[in-house]
Short mmCIF file of the C-alpha atoms (twelve columns), coordinates in Angstrom:
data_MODEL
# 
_entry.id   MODEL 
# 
loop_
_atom_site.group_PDB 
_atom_site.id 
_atom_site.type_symbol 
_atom_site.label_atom_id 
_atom_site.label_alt_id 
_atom_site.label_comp_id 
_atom_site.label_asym_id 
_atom_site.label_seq_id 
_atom_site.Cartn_x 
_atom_site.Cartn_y 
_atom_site.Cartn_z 
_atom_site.pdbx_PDB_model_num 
ATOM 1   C CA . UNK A 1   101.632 112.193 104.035 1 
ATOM 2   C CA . UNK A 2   103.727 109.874 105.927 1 
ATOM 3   C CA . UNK A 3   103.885 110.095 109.872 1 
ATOM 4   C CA . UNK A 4   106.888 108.447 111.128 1 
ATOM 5   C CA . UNK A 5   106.527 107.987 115.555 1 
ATOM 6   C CA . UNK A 6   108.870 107.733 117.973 1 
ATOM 7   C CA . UNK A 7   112.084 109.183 119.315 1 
ATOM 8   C CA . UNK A 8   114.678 110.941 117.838 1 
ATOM 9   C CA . UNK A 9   117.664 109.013 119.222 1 
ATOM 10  C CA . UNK A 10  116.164 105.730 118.710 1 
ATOM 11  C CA . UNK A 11  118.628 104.141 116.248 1 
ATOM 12  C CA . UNK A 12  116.004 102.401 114.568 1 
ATOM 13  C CA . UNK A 13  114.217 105.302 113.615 1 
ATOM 14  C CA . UNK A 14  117.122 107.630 112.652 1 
ATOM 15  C CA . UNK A 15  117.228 104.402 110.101 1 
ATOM 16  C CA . UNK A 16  113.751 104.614 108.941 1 
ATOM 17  C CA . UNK A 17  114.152 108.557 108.330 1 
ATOM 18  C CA . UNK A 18  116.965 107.884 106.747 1 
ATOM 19  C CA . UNK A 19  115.756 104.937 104.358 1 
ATOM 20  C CA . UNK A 20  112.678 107.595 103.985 1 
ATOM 21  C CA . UNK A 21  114.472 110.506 102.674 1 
ATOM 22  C CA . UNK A 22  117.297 108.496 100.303 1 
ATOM 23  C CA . UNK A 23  113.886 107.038 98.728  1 
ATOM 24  C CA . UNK A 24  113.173 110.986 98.108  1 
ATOM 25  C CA . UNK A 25  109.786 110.492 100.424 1 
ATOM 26  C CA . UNK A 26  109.245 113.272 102.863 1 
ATOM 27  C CA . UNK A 27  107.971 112.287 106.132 1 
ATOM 28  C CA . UNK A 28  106.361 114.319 109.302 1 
ATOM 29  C CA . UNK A 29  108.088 113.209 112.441 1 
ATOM 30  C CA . UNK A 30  105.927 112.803 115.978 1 
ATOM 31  C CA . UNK A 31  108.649 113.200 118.822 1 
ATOM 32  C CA . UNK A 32  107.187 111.371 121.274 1 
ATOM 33  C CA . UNK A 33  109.117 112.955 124.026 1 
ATOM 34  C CA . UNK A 34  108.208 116.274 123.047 1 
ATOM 35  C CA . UNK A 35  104.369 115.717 121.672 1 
ATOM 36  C CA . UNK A 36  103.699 112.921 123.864 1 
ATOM 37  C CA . UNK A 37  101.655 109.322 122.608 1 
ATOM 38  C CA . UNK A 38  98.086  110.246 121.143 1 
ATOM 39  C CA . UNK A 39  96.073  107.963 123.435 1 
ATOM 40  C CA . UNK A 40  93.626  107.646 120.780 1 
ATOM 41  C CA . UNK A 41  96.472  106.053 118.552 1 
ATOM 42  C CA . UNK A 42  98.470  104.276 120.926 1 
ATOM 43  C CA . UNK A 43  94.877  102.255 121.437 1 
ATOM 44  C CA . UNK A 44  94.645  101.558 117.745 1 
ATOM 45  C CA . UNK A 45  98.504  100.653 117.604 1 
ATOM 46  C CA . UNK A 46  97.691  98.181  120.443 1 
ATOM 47  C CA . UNK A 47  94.508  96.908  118.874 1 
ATOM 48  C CA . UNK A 48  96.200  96.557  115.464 1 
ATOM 49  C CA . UNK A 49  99.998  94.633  116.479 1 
ATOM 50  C CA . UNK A 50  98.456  93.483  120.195 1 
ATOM 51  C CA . UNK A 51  100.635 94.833  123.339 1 
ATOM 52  C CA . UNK A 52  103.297 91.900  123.054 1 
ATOM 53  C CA . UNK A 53  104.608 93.382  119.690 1 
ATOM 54  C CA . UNK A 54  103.902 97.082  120.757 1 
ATOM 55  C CA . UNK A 55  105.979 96.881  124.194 1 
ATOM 56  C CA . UNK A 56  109.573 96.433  123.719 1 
ATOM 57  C CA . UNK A 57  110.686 94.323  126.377 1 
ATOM 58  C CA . UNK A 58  114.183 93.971  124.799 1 
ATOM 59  C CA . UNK A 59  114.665 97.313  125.312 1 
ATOM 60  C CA . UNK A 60  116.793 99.290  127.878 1 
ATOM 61  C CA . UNK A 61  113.508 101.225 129.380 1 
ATOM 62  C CA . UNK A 62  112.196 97.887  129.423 1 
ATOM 63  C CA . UNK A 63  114.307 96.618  131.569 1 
ATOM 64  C CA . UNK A 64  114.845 99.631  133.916 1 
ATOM 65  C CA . UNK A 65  111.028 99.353  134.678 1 
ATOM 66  C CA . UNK A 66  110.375 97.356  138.785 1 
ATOM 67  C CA . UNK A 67  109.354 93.706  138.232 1 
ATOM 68  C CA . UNK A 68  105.542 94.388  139.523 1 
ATOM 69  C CA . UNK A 69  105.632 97.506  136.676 1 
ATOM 70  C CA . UNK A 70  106.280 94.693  134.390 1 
ATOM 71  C CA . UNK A 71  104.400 92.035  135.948 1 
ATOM 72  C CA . UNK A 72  100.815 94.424  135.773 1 
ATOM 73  C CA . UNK A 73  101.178 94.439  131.614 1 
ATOM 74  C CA . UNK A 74  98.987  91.594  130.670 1 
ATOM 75  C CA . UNK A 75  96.479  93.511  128.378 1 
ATOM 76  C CA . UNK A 76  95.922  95.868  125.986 1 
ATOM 77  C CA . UNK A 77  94.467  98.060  128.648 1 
ATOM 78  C CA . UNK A 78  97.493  98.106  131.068 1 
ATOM 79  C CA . UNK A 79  99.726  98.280  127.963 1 
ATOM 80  C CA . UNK A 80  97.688  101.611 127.492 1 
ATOM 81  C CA . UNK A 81  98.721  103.121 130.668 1 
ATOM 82  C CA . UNK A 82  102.489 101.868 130.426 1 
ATOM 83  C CA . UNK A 83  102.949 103.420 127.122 1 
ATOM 84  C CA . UNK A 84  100.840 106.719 128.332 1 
ATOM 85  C CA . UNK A 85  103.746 107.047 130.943 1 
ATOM 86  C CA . UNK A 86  106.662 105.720 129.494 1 
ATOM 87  C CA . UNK A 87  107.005 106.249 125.783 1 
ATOM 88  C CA . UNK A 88  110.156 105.086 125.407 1 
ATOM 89  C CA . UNK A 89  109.004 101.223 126.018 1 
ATOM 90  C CA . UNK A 90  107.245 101.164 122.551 1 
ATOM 91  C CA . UNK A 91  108.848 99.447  119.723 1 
ATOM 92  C CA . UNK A 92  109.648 102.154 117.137 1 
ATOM 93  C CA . UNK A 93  109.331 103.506 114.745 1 
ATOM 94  C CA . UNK A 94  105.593 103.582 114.099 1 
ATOM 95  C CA . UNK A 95  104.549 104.700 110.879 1 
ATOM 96  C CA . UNK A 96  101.649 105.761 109.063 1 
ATOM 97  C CA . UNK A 97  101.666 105.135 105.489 1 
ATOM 98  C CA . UNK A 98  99.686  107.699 103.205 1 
ATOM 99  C CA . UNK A 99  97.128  104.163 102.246 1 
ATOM 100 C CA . UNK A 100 96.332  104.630 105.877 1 
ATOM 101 C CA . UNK A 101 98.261  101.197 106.904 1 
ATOM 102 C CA . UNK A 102 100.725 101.084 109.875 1 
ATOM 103 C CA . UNK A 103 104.020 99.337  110.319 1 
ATOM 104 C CA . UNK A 104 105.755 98.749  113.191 1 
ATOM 105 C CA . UNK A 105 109.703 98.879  113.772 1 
ATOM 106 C CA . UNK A 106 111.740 99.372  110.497 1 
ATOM 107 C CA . UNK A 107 112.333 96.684  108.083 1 
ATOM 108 C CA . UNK A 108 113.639 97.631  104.816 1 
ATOM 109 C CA . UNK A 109 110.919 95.410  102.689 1 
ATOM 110 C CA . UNK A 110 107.801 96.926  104.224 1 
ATOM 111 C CA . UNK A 111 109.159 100.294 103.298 1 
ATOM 112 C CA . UNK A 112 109.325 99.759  100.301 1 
ATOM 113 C CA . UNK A 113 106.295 98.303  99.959  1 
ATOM 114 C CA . UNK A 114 104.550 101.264 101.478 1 
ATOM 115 C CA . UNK A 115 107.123 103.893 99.677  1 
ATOM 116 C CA . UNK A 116 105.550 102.301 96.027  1 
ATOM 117 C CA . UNK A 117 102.072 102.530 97.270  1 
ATOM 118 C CA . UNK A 118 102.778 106.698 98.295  1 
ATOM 119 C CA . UNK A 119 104.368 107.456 95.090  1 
ATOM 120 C CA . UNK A 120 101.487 106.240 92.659  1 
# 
């Protein structure tokens, strides 16, 4: 089964579930506003893409978060406890891909990479 993560209003990943379901691939979706970030995954997210490419400091939340907020994400560890408390500062979507790998934001290739390795 594929696990897509994130938020529903994230334009990115009303994309992904899109590209997901024209490729006929049904998908479970993991709201993370209503279900919260598994911490256990969120560590494994972090260990596997590092917290520079799991924070999304181009994002709005990013930016609406006080300079020392900011300032006190150096590690994997503080990255932890931002994305614990604010979900919406993770790059989305995350999903997991029935092979158990993980991608990270939507990009049409990887997709379909992963969509041909759920199908066989």
């Amino acid at each position: 089964m594929i696990t897509v993560y994130g938020i529903p209003n994230c334009d990115t990943v009303k994309r992904a579930r899109a590209w997901l379901a024209e490729a006929g691939l049904e998908a479970a979706f993991h709201d993370f506003k209503k279900s919260g970030v598994p911490a256990d995954l969120a560590a494994d997210w972090l260990r596997l893409f590092g917290h520079q490419r799991v924070i999304n400091r181009a994002g709005t939340m990013w930016r609406k978060l006080d300079e020392a907020t900011r300032a006190g994400v150096v590690d994997d560890a503080s990255a932890l406890a931002l994305v614990q408390a604010q979900p919406s500062v993770i790059k989305r979507p995350l999903v997991h891909w029935p092979d158990g790998h993980w991608t990270l934001g939507f990009k049409p290739d990887e997709f379909q990479s992963g969509a041909a390795k759920a199908q066989k």
